[in-house]
MIMAR-361501 format. One line per field, with one value per residue (C-alpha): residue number from 1; residue in one letter; chain; z, x, y. Coordinates in nm, 3 decimals. Layout:
residues N
nr	(NUM / ...)
rest	(A / ...)
kette	(A / ...)
w	(Z / ...)
u	(X / ...)
v	(Y / ...)
This chain:
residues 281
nr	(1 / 2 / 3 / 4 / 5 / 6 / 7 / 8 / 9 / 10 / 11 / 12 / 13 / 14 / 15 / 16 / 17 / 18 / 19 / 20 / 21 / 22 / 23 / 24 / 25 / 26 / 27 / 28 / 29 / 30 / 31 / 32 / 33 / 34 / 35 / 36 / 37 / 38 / 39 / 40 / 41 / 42 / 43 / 44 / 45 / 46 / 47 / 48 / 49 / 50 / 51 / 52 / 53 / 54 / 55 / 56 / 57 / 58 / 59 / 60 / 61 / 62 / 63 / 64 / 65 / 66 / 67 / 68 / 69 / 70 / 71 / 72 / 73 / 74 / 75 / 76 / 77 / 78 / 79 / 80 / 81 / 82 / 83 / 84 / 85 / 86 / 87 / 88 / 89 / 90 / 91 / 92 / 93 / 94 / 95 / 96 / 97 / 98 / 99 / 100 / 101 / 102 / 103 / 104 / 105 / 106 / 107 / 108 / 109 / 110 / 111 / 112 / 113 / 114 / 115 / 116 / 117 / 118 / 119 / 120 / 121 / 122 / 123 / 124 / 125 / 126 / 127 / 128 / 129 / 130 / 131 / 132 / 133 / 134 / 135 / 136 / 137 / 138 / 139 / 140 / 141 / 142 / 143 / 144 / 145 / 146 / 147 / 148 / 149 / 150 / 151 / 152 / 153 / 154 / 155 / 156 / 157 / 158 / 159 / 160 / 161 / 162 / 163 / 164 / 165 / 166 / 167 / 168 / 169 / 170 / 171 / 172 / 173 / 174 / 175 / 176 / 177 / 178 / 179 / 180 / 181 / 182 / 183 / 184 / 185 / 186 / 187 / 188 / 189 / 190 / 191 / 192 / 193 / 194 / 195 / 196 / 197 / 198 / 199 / 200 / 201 / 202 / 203 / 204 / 205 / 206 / 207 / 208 / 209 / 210 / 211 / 212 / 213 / 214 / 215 / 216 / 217 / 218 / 219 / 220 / 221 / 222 / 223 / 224 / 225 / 226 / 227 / 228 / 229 / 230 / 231 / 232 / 233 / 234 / 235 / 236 / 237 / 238 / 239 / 240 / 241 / 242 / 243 / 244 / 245 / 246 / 247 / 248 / 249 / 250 / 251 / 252 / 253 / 254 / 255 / 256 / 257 / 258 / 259 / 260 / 261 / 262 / 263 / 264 / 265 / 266 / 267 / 268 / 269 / 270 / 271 / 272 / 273 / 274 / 275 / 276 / 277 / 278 / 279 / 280 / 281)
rest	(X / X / X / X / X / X / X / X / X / X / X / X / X / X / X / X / X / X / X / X / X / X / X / X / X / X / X / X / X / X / X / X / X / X / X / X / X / X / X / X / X / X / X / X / X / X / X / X / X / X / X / X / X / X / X / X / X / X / X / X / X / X / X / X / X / X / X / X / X / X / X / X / X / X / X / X / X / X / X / X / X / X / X / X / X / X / X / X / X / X / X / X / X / X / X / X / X / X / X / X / X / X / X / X / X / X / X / X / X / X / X / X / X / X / X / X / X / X / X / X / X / X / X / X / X / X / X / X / X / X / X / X / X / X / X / X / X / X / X / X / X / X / X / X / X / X / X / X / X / X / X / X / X / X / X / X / X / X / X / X / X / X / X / X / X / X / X / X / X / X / X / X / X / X / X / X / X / X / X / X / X / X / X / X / X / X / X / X / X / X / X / X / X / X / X / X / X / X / X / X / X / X / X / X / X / X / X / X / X / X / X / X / X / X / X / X / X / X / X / X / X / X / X / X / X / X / X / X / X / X / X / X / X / X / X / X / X / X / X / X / X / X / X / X / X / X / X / X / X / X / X / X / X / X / X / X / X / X / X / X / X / X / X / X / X / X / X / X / X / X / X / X / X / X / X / X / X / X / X / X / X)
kette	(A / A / A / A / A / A / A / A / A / A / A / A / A / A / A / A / A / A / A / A / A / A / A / A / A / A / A / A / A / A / A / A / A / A / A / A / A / A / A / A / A / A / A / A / A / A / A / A / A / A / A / A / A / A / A / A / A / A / A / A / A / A / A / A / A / A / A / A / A / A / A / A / A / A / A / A / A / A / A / A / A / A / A / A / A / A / A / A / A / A / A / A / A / A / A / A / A / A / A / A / A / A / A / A / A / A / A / A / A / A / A / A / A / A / A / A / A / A / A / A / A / A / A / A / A / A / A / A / A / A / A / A / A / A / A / A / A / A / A / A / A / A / A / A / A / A / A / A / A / A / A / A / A / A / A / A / A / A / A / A / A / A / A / A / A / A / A / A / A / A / A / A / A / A / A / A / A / A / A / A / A / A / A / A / A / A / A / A / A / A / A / A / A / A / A / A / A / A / A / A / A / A / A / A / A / A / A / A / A / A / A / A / A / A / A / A / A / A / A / A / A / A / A / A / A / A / A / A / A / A / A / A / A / A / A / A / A / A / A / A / A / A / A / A / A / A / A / A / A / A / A / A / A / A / A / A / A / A / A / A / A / A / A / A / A / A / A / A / A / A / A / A / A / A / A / A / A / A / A / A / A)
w	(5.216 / 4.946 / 4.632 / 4.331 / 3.984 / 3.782 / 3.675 / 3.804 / 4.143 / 4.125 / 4.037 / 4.353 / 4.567 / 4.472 / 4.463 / 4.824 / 4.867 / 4.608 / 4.722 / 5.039 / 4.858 / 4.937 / 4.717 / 4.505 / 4.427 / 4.226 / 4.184 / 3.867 / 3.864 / 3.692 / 4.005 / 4.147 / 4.403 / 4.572 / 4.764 / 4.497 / 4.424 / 4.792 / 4.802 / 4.590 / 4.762 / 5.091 / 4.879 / 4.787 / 5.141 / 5.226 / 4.995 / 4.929 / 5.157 / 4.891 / 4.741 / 4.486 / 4.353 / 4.039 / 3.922 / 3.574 / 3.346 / 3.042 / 2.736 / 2.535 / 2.577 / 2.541 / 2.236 / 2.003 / 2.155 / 2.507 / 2.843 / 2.868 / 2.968 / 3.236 / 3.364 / 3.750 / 3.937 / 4.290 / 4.413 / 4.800 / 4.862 / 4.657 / 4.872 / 5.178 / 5.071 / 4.966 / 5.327 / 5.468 / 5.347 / 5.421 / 5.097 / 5.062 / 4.683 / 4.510 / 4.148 / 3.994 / 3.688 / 3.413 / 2.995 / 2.934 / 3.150 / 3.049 / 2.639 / 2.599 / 2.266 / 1.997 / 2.157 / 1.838 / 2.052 / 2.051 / 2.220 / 1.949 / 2.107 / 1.907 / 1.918 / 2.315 / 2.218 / 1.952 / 2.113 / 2.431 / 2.539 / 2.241 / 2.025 / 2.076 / 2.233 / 1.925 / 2.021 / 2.386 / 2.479 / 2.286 / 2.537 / 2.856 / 2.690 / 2.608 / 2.946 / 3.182 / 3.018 / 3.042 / 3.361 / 3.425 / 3.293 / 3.491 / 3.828 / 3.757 / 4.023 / 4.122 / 4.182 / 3.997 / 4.115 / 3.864 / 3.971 / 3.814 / 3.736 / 3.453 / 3.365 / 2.945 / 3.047 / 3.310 / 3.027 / 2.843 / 3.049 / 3.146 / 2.763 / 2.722 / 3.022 / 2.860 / 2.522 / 2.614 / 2.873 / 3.125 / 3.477 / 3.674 / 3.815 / 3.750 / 4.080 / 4.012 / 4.310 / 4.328 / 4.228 / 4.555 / 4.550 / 4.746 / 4.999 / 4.703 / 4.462 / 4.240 / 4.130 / 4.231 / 3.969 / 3.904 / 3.621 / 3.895 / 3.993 / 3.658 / 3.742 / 3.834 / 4.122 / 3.892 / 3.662 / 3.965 / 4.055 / 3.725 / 3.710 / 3.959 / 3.692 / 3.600 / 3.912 / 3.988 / 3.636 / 3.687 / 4.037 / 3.870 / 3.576 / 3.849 / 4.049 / 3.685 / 3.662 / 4.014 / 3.951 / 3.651 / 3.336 / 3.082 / 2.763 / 2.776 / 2.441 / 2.613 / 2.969 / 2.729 / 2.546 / 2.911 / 3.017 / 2.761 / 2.759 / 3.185 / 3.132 / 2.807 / 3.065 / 3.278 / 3.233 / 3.118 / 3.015 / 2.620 / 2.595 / 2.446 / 2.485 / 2.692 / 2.638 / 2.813 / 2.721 / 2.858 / 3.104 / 2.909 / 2.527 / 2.559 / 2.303 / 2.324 / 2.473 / 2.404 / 2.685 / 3.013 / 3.094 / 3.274 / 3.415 / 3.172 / 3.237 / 3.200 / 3.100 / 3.040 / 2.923 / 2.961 / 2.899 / 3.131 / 3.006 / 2.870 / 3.135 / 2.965 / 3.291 / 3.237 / 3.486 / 3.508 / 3.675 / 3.689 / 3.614 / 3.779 / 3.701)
u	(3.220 / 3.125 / 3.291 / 3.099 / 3.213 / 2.944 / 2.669 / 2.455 / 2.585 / 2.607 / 2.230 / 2.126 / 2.366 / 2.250 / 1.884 / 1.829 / 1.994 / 1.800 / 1.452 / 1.543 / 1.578 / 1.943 / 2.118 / 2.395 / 2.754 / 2.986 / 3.335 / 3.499 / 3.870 / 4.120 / 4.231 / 4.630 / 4.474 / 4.589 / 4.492 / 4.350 / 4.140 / 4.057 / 3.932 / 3.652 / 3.547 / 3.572 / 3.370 / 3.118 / 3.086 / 3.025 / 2.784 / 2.566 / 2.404 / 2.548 / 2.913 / 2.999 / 3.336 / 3.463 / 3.788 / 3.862 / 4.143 / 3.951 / 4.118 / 3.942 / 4.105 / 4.461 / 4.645 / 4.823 / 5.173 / 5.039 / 5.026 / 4.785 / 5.002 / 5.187 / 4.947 / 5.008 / 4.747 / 4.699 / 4.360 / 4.454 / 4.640 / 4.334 / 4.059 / 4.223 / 4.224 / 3.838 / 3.776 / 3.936 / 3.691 / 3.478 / 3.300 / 2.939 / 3.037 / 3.349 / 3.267 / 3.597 / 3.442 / 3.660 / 3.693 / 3.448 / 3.183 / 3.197 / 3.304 / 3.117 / 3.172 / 3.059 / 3.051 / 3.057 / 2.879 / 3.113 / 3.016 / 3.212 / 3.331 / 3.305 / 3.544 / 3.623 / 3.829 / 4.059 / 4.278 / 4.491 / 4.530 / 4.335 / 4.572 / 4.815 / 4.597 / 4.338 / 4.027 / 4.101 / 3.808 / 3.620 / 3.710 / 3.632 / 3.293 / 3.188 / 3.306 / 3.154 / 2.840 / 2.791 / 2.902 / 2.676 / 2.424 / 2.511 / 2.502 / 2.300 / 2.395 / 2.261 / 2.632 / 2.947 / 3.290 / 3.583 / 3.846 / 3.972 / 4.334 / 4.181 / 4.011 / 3.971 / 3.812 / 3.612 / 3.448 / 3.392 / 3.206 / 2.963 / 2.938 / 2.829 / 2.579 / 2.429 / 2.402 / 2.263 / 2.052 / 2.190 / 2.038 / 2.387 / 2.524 / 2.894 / 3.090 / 3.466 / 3.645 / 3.999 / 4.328 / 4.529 / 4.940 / 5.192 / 5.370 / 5.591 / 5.306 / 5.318 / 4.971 / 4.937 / 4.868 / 4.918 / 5.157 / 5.424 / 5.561 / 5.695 / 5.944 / 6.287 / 6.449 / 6.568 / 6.266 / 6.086 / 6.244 / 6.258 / 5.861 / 5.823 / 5.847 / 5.483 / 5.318 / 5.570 / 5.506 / 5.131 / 5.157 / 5.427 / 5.142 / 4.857 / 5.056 / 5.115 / 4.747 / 4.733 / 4.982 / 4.792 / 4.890 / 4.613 / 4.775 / 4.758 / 4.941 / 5.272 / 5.204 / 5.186 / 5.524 / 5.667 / 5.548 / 5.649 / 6.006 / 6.032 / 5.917 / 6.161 / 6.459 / 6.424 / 6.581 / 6.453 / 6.102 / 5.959 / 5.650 / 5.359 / 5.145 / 5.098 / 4.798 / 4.556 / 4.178 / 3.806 / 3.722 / 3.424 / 3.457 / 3.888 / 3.912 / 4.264 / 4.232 / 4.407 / 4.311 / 4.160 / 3.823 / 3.671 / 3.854 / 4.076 / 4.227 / 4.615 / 4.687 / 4.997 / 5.121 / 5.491 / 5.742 / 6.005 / 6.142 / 5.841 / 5.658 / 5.338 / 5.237 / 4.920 / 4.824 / 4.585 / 4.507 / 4.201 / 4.343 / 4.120 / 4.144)
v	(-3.385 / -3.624 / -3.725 / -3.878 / -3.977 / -3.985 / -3.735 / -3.961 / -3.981 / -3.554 / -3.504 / -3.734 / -3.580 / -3.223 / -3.306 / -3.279 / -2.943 / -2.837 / -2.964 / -2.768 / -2.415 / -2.433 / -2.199 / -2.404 / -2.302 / -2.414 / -2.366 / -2.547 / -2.645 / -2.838 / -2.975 / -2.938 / -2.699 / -2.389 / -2.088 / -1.922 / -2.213 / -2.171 / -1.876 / -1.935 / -2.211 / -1.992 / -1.727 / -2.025 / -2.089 / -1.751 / -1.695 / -1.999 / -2.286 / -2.579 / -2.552 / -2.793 / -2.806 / -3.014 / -3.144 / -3.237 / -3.168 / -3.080 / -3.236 / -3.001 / -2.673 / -2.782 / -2.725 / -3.009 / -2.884 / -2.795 / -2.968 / -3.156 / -3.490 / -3.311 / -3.073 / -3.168 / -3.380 / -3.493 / -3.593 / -3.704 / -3.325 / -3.155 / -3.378 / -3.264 / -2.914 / -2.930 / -3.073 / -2.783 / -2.549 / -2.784 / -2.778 / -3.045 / -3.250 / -3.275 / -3.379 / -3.592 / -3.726 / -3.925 / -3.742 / -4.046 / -3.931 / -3.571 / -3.666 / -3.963 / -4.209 / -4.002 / -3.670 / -3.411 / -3.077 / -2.740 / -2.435 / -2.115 / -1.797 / -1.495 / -1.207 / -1.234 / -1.554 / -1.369 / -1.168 / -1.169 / -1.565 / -1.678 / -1.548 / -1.788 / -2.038 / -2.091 / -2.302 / -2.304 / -2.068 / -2.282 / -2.616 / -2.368 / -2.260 / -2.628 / -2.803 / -2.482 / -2.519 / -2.866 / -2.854 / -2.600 / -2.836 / -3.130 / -2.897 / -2.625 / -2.357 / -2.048 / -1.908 / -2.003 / -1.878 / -1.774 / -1.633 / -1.327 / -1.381 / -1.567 / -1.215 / -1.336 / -1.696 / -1.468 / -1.231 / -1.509 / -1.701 / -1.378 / -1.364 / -1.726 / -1.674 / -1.416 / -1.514 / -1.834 / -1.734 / -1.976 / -1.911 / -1.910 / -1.588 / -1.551 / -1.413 / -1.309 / -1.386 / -1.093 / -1.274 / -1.445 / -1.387 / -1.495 / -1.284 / -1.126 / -1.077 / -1.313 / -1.478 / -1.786 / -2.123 / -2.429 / -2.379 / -2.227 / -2.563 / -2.570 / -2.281 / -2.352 / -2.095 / -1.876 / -1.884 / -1.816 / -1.505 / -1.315 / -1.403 / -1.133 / -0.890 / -0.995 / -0.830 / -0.525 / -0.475 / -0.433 / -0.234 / -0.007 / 0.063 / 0.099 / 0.361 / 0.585 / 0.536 / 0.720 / 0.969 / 1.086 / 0.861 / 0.856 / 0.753 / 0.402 / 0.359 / 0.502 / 0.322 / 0.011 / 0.090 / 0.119 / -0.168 / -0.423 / -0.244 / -0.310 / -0.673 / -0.685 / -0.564 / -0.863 / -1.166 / -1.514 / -1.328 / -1.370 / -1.200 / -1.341 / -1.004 / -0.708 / -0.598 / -0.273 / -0.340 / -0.291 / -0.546 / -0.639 / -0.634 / -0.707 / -0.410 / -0.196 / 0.099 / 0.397 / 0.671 / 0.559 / 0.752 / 0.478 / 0.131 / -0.067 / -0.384 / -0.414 / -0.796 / -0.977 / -1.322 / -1.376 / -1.722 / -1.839 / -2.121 / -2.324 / -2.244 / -1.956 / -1.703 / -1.506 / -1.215 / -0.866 / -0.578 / -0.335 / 0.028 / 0.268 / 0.671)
């Protein structure tokens, strides 16, 4: 495995592969790796003949009162972990390589960015479209891995594909958990014990909705009620929203015909926990 800096450095690295008709893929990260960021690169592995990995802790999509400053970061454990896969380029470029001086280019989000996260998060979808397509630019894969716990950024990137015709397919790779079901990110280390714990709610939440979905539930207006008033039961938990939509467009939906998506972002302490799950009739 190598590890380059520069876009520079990336685009010589790559070229060989590519000369080769080795198919590329890329699997883009803020770093502070875990198994979920694993299992994409796995997937990648799987899947393609070239995998590609980046870190960088995109200034851009945090908000004035978010985290950027403490968002944790630790190169040597998430080196190691890339190794493991093993994965062929890890990408670690600095905000000056990727935001050069002067930098004034913005890729907008439409209506996929209003609602659920972007809500409360305003112009964040905005810093994922810009940095994914640049990077995107600067790599130019034939596969790129998301995972799907992040099921908004994940519709808006297929969005963004398609609209700007980018010639990248988009692979959702299923959400990992730990052993008691709660999704895994990098945001958990922020949880004290106890915050830890009443987090749970998040997942039993969503398996308790996907087994009235089995037993018959159609009305997703009352299944949503229910839902917010378990999660509103536990302790420590301030909802942000609770949301059941289409998978695709993120509008509500009221009676499930086909799939919906049931997502949910939830406080403990200052800690903000998203996390989804495909409803199937």
């Amino acid at each position: 495995m190598r590890l380059v800096t520069t876009v520079a450095e990336l685009r010589e690295a790559i070229r060989g592969a590519r000369q080769a008709g080795k198919r590329i893929g890329f699997v883009p990260t803020m770093g502070y790796l875990h198994e979920g960021h694993r299992s994409l690169m796995v997937t990648a592995r799987q899947e393609t003949d070239f995998v590609v990995t980046s870190i960088f802790v995109n200034p851009m999509q945090f908000g004035p009162n978010e985290d950027l400053a403490r968002y944790p970061r630790d190169l040597a454990r998430d080196t190691e972990l890339c190794a493991s896969v093993p994965i062929d380029l890890l990408f670690h470029p600095t905000a000056a390589e990727v935001y050069p001086d002067r930098f004034q280019t913005k890729v907008t989000i439409g209506e996929l960015a209003g609602g659920l996260c972007g809500a409360s998060r305003p112009g964040h979808f905005d810093g994922v479209a810009t940095v994914v397509t640049k990077l995107f630019g600067m790599v130019q894969p034939d596969v790129a891995f998301f995972g799907q716990k992040d099921a908004q950024q994940v519709a808006v990137i297929q969005r963004l594909v398609q609209d700007l015709n980018l010639p990248v397919e988009i692979r959702p790779v299923p959400t990992v958990r730990e052993a008691d079901g709660l999704a895994l990110s990098s945001r958990n280390t922020y949880l004290s014990p106890a915050e830890r714990e009443a987090a749970l709610v998040l997942s039993r939440t969503l398996f308790w909705a996907e087994a009235q979905v089995k037993a018959g539930e159609r009305d997703m207006g009352a299944l949503q009620a229910a839902m917010i008033a378990r999660i509103e039961a536990a302790p420590l938990a301030r909802i942000d929203y609770v949301e059941i939509v289409d998978p695709l467009t993120l509008q509500p939906v009221t009676r499930l015909d086909e799939s919906a998506l049931a997502a949910l972002a939830v406080r403990f302490g200052s800690t903000r926990l998203i996390d989804n799950l495909r409803l199937v009739p």
